[in-house]
VOPAGU-2260 file (C-alpha; in pm, 1 decimal, decimal comma):
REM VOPAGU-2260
SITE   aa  ch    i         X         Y         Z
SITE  UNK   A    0    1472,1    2113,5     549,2
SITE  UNK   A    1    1549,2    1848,3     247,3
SITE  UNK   A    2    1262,2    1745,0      94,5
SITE  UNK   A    3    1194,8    1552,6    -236,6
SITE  UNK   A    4    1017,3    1769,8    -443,7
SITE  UNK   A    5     787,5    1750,8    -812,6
SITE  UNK   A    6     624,3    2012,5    -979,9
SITE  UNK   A    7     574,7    1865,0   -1345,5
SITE  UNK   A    8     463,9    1490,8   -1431,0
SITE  UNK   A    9     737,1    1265,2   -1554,9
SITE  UNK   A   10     999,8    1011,6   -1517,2
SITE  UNK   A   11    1208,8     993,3   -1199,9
SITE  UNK   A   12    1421,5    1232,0   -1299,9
SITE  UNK   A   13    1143,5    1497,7   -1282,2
SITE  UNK   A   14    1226,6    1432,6    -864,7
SITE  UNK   A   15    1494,5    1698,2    -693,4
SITE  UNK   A   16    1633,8    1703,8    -365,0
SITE  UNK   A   17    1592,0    2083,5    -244,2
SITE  UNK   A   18    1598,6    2276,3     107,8
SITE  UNK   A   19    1221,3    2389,1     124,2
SITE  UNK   A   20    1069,3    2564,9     484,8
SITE  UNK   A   21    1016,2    2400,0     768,8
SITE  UNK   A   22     634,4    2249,2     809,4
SITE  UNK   A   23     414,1    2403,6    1094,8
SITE  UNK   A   24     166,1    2161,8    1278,8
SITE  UNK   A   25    -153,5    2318,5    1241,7
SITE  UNK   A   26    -452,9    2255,3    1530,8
SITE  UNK   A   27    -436,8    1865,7    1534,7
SITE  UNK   A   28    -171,6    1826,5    1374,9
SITE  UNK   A   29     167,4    1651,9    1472,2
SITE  UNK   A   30     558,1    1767,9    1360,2
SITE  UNK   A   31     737,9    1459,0    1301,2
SITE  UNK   A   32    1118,7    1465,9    1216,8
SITE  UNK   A   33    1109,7    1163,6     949,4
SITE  UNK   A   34    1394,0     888,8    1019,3
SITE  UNK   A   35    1229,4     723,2     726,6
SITE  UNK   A   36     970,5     659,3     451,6
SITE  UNK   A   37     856,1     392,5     232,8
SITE  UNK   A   38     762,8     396,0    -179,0
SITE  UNK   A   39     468,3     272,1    -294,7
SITE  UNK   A   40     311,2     166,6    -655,0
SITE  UNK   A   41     105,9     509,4    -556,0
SITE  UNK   A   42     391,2     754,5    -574,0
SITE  UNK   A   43     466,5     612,9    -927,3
SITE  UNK   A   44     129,1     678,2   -1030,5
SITE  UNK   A   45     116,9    1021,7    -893,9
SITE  UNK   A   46     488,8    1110,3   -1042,6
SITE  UNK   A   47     381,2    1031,2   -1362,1
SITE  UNK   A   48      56,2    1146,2   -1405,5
SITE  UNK   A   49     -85,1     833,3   -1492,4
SITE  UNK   A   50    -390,7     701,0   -1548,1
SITE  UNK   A   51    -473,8     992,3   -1721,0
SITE  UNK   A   52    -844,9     965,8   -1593,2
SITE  UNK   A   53    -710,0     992,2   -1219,6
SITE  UNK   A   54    -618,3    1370,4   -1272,4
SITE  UNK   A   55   -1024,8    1379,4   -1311,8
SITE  UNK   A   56   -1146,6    1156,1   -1055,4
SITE  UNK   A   57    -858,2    1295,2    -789,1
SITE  UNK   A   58    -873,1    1644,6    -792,5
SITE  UNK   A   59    -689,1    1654,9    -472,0
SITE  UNK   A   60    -400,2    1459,4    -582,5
SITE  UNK   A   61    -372,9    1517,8    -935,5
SITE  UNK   A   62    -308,9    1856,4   -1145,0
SITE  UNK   A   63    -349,9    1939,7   -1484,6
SITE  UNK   A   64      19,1    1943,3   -1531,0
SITE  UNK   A   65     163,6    1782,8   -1205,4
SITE  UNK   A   66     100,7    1647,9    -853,4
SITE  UNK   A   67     -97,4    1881,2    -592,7
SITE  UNK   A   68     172,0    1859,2    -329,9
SITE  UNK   A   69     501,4    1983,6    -390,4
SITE  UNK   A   70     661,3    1707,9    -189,6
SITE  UNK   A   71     533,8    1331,1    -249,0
SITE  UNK   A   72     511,9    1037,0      -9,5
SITE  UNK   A   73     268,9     905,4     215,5
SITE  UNK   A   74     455,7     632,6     465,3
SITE  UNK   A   75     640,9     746,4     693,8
SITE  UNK   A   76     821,3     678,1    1044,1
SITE  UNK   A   77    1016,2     903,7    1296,6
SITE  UNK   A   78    1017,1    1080,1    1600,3
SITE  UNK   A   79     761,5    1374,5    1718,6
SITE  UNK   A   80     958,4    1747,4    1707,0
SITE  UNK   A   81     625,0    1946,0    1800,9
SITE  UNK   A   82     249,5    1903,0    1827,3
SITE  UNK   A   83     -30,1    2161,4    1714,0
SITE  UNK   A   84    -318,4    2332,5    1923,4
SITE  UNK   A   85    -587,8    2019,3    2048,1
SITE  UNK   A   86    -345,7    1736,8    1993,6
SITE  UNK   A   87    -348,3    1535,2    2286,5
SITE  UNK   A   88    -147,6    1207,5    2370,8
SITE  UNK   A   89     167,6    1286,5    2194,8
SITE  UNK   A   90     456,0    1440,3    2292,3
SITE  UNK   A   91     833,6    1567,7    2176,5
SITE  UNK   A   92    1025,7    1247,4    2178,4
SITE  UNK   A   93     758,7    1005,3    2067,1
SITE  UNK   A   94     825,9     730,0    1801,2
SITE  UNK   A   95     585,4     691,1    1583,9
SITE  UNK   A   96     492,9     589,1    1203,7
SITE  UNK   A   97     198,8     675,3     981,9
SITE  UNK   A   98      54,3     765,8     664,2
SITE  UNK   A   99      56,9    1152,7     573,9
SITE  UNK   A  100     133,9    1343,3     215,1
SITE  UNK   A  101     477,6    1488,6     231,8
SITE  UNK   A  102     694,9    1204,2     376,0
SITE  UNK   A  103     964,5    1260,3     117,1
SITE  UNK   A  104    1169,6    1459,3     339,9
SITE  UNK   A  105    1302,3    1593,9     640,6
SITE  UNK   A  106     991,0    1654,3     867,4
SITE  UNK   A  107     629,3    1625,5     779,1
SITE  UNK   A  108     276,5    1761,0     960,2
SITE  UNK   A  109      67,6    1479,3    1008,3
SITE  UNK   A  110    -288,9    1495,7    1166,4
SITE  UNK   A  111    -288,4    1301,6    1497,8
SITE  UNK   A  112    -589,4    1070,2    1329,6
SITE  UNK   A  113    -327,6     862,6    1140,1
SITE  UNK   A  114     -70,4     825,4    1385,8
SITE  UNK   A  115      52,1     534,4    1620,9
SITE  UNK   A  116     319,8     441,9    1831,1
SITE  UNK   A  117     605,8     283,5    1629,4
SITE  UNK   A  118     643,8    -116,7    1726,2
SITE  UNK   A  119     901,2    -149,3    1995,1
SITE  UNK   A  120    1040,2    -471,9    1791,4
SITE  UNK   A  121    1057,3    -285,0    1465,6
SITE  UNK   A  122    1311,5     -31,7    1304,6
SITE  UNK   A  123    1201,9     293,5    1166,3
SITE  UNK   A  124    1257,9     145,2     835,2
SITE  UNK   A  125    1053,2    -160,6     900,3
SITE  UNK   A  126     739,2      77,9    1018,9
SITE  UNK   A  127     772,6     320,1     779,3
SITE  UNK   A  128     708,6      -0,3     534,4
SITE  UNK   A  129     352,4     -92,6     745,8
SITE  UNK   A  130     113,2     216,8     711,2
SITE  UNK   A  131     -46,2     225,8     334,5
SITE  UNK   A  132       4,9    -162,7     257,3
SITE  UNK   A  133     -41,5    -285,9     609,4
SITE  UNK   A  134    -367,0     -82,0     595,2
SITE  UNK   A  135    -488,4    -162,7     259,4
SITE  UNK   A  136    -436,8    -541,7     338,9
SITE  UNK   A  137    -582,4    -531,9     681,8
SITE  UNK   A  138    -907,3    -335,9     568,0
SITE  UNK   A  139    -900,7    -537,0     250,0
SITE  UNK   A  140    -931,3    -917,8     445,6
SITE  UNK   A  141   -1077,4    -801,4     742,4
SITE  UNK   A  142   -1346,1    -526,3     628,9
SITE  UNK   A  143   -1427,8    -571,8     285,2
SITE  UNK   A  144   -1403,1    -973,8     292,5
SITE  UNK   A  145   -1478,3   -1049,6     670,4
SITE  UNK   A  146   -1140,9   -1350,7     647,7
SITE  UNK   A  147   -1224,7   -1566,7     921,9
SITE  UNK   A  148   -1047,4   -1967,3    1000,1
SITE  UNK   A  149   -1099,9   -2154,5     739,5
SITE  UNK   A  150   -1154,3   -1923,3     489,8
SITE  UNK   A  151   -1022,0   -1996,8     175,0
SITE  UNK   A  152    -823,0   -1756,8      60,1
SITE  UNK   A  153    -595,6   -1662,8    -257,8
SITE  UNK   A  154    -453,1   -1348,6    -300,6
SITE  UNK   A  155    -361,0   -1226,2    -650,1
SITE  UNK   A  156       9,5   -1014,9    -620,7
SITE  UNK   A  157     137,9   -1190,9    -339,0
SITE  UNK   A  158     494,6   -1073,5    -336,1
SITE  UNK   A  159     353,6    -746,2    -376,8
SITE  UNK   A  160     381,4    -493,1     -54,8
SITE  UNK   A  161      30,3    -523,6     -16,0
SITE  UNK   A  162      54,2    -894,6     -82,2
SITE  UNK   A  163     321,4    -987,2     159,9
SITE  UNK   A  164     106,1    -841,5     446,0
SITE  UNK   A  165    -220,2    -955,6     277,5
SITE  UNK   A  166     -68,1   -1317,0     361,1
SITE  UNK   A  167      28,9   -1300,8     703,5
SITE  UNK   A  168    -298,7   -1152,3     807,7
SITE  UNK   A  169    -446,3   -1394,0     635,3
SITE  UNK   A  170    -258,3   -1633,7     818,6
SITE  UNK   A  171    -324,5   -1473,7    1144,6
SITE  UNK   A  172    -685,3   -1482,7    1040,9
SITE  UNK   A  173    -660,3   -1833,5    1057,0
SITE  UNK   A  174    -752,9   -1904,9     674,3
SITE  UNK   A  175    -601,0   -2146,4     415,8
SITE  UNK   A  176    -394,7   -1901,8     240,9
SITE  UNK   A  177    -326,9   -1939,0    -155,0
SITE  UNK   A  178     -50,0   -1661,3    -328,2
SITE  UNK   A  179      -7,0   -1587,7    -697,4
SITE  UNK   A  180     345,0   -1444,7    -765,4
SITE  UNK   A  181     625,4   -1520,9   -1007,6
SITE  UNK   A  182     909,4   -1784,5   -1015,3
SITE  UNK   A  183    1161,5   -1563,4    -821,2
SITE  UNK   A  184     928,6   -1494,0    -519,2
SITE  UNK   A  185     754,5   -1841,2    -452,2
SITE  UNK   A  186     983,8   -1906,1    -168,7
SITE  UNK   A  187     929,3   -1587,0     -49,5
SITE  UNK   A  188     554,1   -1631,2     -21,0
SITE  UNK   A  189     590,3   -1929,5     102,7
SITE  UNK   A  190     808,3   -1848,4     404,7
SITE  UNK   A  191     523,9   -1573,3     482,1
SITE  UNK   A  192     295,8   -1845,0     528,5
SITE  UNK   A  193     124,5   -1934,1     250,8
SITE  UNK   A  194     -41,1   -2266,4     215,9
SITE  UNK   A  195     -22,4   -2323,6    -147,6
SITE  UNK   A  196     218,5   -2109,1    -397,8
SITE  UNK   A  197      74,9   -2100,0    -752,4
SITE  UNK   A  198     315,5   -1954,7   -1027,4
SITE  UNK   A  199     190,1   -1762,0   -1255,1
SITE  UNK   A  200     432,2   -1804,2   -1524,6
SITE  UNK   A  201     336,6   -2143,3   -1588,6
SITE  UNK   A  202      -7,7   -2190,5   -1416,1
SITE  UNK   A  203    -318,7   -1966,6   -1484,0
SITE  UNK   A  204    -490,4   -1965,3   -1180,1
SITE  UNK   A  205    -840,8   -1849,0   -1316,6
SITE  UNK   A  206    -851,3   -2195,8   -1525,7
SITE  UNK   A  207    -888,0   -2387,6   -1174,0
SITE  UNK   A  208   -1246,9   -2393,3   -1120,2
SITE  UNK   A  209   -1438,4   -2281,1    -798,6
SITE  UNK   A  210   -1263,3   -2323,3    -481,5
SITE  UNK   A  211   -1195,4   -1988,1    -311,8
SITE  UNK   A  212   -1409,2   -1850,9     -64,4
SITE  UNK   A  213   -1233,0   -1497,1     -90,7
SITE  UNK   A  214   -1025,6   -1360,9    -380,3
SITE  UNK   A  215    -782,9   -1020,0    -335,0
SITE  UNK   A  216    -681,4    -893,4    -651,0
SITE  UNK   A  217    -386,4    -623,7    -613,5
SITE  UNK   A  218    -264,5    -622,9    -995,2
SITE  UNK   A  219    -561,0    -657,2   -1228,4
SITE  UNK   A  220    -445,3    -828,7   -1472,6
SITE  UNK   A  221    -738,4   -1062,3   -1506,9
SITE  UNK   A  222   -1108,5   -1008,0   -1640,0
SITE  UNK   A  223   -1403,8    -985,9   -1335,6
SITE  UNK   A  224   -1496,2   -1270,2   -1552,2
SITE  UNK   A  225   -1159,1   -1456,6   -1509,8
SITE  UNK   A  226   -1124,7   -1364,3   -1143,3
SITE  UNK   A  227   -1509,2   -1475,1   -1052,4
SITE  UNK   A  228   -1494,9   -1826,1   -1211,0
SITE  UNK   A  229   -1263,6   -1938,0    -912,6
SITE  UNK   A  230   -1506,4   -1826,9    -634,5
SITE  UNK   A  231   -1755,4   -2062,6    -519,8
SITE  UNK   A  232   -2137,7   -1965,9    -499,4
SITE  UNK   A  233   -2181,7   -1667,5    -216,0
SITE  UNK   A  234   -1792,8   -1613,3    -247,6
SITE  UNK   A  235   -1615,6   -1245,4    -222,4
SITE  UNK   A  236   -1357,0   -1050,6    -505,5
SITE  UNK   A  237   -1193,7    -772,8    -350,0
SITE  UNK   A  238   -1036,8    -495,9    -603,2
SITE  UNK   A  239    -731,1    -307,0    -474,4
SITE  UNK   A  240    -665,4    -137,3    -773,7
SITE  UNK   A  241    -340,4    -246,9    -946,3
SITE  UNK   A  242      65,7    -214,9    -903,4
SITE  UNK   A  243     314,1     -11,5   -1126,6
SITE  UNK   A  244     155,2     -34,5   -1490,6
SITE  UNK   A  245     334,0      52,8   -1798,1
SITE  UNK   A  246     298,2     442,1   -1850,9
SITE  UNK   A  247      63,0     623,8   -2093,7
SITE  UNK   A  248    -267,9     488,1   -1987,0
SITE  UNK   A  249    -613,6     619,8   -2042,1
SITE  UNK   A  250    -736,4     449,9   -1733,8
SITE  UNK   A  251    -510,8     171,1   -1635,7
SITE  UNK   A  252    -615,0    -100,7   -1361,9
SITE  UNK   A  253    -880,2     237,5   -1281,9
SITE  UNK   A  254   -1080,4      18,6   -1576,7
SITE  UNK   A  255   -1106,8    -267,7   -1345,7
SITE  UNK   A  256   -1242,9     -77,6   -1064,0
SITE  UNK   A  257   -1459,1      57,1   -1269,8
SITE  UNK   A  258   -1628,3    -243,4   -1357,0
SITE  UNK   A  259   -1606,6    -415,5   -1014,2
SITE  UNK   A  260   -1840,2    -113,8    -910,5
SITE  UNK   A  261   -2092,1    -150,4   -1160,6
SITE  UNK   A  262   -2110,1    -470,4   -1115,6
SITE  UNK   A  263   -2155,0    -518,1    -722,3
SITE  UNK   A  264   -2485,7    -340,7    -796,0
SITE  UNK   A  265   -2602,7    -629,6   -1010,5
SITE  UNK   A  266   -2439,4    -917,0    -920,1
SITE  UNK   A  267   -2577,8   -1221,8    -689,9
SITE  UNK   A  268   -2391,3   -1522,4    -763,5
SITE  UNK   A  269   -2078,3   -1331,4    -548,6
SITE  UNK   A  270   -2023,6   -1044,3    -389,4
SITE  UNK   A  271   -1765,5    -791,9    -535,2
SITE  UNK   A  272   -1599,2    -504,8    -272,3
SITE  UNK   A  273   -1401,7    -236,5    -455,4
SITE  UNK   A  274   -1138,5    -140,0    -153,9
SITE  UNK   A  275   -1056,7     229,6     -39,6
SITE  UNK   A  276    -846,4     178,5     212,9
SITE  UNK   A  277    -817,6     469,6     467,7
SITE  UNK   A  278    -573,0     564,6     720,9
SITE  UNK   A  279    -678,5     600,5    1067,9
SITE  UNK   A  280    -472,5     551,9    1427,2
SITE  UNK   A  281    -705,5     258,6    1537,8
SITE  UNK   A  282    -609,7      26,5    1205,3
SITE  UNK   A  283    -212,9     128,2    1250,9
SITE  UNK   A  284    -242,3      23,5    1635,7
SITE  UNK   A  285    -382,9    -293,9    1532,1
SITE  UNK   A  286     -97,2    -332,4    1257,5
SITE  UNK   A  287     157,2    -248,7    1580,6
SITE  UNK   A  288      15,9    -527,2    1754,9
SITE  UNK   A  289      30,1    -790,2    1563,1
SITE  UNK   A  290     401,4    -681,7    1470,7
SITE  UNK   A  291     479,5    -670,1    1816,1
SITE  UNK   A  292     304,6   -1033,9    1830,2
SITE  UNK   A  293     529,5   -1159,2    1563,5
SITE  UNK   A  294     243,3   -1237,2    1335,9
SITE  UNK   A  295     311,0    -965,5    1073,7
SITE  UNK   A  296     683,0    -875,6     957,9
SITE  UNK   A  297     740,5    -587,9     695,8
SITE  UNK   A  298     958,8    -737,4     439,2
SITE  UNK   A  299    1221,7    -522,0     221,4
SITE  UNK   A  300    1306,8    -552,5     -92,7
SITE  UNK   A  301    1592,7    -286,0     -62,5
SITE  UNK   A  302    1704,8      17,9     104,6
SITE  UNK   A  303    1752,5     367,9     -75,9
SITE  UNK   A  304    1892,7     752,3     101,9
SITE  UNK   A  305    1659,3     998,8      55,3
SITE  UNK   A  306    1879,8    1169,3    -180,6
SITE  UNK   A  307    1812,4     878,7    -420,2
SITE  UNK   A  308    1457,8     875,1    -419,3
SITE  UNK   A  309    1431,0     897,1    -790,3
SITE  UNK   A  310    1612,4     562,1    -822,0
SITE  UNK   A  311    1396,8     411,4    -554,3
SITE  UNK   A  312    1062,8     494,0    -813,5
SITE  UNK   A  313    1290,0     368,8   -1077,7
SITE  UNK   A  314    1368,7      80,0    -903,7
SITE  UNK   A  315    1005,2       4,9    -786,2
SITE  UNK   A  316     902,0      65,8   -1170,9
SITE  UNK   A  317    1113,1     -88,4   -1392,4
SITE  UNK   A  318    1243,4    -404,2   -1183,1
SITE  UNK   A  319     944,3    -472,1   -1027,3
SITE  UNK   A  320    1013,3    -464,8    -702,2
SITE  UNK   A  321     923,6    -758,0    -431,7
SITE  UNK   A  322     783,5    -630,9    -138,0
SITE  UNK   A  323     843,5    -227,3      46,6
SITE  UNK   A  324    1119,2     -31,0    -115,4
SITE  UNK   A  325    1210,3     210,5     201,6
SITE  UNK   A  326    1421,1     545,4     201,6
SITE  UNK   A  327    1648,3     599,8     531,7
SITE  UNK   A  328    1562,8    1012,4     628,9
């Protein structure tokens, strides 16, 4: 099969499109023939290597010298080719989408335990775009936060892929949302739904004073300091990490993280929720549902073959993309 494959850390062009063997499911696992797959600001991090402290604190994902897996990826969508000993409920023939390592190519094993049925109102491309962002936003508003009606949210890299879900669950949640994104995507925010727009090219957002109820940072680029001073008294900051960061980094948005950890343990004034988002068949069927219900709508940026993977990272890391960047299998 093609497959896009990495063995040292680097640029793009470190990525090459060779014919590697065939996966085998193993017991619980599930052979799907990939129609597509989605990029994410985590393939760029793995690719290059970088933070430098996440080749210690992911042993599983990072190497001294390059990525663990051979082939890179995580969202995918496509049809079921063969299942493995103990799976049970899927068959040959079955769409579905999910979130596995090695989705950069032709077929990829995936354990049954982060699989779902594909929407029936969605392309392959559009649900190969829901499983890692869709996820991360859903756990991130409705787990780590509890976003109820009326909640007052804003959500920090709202154009973002995480961000573009973050505010239609939001929105489905029923609370007042708030989106911080630049010039060129305000009207895209605000056809998701957003309540307020603020841009932050000419308006700082952490200046405004206590007023949010719930706070979702997906870029770090503010201080815990910064970020707290617009919750009000009992209110929640949720860290998601951060997006493509320039290259070379020690620890990166990791730093951030960092911090938000220690300081949950201390803090009282507000709570503070560092989010690990993990993939699981019950969170994807919920994402299915609502995109069957019209509340949540994958939006692309732009389109890429797999054999240009290597300009869909570039693209994602250098033009700073809006939304999912998807690859057509």
């Amino acid at each position: 099969m093609k497959a896009v494959v990495q063995e040292r850390y680097g640029s793009a062009e470190m990525l090459a499109v060779r014919e590697i063997g065939k996966p085998v499911p193993a017991d619980g696992e599930v052979l799907v023939a990939v129609r597509a797959a989605a990029v994410n600001a985590r393939d760029w991090h793995v690719m290059r290597g970088d933070p430098y402290i996440a080749r210690v604190m992911d042993p599983g994902t990072f190497g001294r010298r390059g990525p663990k897996a051979l082939v890179g990826g995580t969202d995918f969508a496509g049809v079921v080719e063969a299942v493995g000993p103990g799976v049970r409920g899927w068959e040959p023939g079955d769409e579905v989408f999910g979130e596995a390592g090695g989705a950069f190519a032709e077929y990829v094993c995936a354990p049954q335990t982060v699989l779902a049925r594909k929407p029936t109102n969605l392309s392959f491309e559009q649900a190969a775009a829901l499983p890692l962002a869709g996820n991360t936003a859903l756990m991130g508003l409705r787990d780590a936060a509890d976003v109820t009606a009326g909640t007052r949210l804003l959500i920090n890299g709202a154009s973002g892929g995480v961000g573009t879900f973050a505010v239609q669950l939001g929105k489905a949640y029923g609370a007042v949302v708030t989106g911080v994104c630049s010039t060129k995507n305000v009207e895209l925010v605000r056809s998701l739904g957003a309540d307020q727009v603020v841009d932050y090219t000419s308006t700082d957002f952490t200046q405004a004073g206590p007023q949010y109820d719930v706070v979702l940072d997906l870029v770090g680029n503010h201080s815990l300091t910064a970020l707290r001073r617009v919750l009000v008294p009992g209110g929640t900051l949720v860290l998601s990490g951060g997006g493509v960061s320039r290259g070379g980094s020690l620890i990166g948005p990791v730093g951030l993280v960092i911090r938000g950890m220690l300081l949950s343990k201390v803090v009282r004034r507000h709570r503070v929720a560092v989010l690990t988002a993990v993939p699981s068949s019950a969170n994807l069927a919920e994402l299915a549902t609502l995109a069957e219900s019209g509340k949540v709508a994958p939006v692309i940026d732009r389109g890429y073959p797999l054999a240009e993977t290597a300009e869909a990272i570039r693209y994602l890391e250098v033009e700073h993309a809006r939304a999912k960047v998807v690859l057509t299998v």
